[in-house]
C-alpha positions in Angstrom: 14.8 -48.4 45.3 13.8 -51.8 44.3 14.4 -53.6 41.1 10.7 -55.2 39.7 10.4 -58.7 38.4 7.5 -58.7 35.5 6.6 -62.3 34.3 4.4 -62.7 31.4 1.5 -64.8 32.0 -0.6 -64.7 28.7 -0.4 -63.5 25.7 -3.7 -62.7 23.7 -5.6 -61.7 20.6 -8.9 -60.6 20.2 -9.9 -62.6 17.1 -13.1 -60.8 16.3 -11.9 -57.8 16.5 -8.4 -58.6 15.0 -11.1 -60.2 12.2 -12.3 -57.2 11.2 -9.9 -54.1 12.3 -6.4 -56.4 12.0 -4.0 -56.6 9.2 -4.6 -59.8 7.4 -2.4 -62.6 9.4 -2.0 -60.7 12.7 -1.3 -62.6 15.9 -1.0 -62.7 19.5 2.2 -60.0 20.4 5.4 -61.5 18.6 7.9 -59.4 21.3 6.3 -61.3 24.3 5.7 -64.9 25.3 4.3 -66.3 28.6 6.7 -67.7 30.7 9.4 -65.1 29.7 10.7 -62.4 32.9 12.2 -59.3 32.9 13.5 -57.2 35.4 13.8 -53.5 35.3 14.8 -50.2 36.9 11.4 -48.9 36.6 9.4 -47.0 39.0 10.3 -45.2 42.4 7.1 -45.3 44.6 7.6 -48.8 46.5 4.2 -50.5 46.4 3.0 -48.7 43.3 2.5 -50.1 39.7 1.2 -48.5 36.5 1.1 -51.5 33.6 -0.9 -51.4 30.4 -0.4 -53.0 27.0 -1.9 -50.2 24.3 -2.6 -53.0 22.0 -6.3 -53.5 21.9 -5.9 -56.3 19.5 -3.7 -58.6 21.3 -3.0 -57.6 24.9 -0.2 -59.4 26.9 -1.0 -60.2 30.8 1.7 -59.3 33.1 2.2 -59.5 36.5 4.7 -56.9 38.3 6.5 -58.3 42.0 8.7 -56.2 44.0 12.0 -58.0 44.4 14.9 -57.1 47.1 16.8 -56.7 44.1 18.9 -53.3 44.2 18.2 -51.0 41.6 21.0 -49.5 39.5 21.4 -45.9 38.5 21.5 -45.3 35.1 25.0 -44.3 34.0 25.7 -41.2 32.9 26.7 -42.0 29.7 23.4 -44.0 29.5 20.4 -42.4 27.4 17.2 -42.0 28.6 15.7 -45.7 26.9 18.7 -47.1 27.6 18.5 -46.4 31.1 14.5 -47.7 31.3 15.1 -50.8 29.0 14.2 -54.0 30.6 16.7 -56.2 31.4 15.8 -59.4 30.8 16.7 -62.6 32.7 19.1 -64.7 31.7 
């Protein structure tokens, strides 16, 4: 298994809707900003990739690459989050 390199392209808000459904003052995503890249333990199937942002307001673009990168197994002492959470580059 393969580590995956996800880049953030774009990071969005739907001002209409934010307008009228938002708290007052809301803006694009404050955790992501384009440019930034993570990589992560993340998913098994080679080839496959399931990505969606649940925030309807302000959705963040991301594309996921398959790097020759070898992934890590969690540690046992790892928890379950801990063991998923992206790593990001440095």
């Amino acid at each position: 298994m393969k580590k995956v390199r996800i880049t953030i392209l774009k990071t969005t808000l739907d001002e209409k809707l934010a307008r009228e459904f938002g708290m007052i003052g809301l803006g694009p995503c404050p955790l992501m900003k384009a440019g930034e890249v993570y990589y992560a333990d993340w998913i098994r199937k080679p080839g496959v990739a399931i990505v969606s942002c649940n925030d309807g307001l302000r959705p963040v673009i991301m594309k996921l690459e398959a790097t020759d990168i070898p992934s890590e197994p969690p540690k046992p002492a790892e928890s379950r989050e801990q063991s998923i959470e992206f790593r990001k580059q440095v």
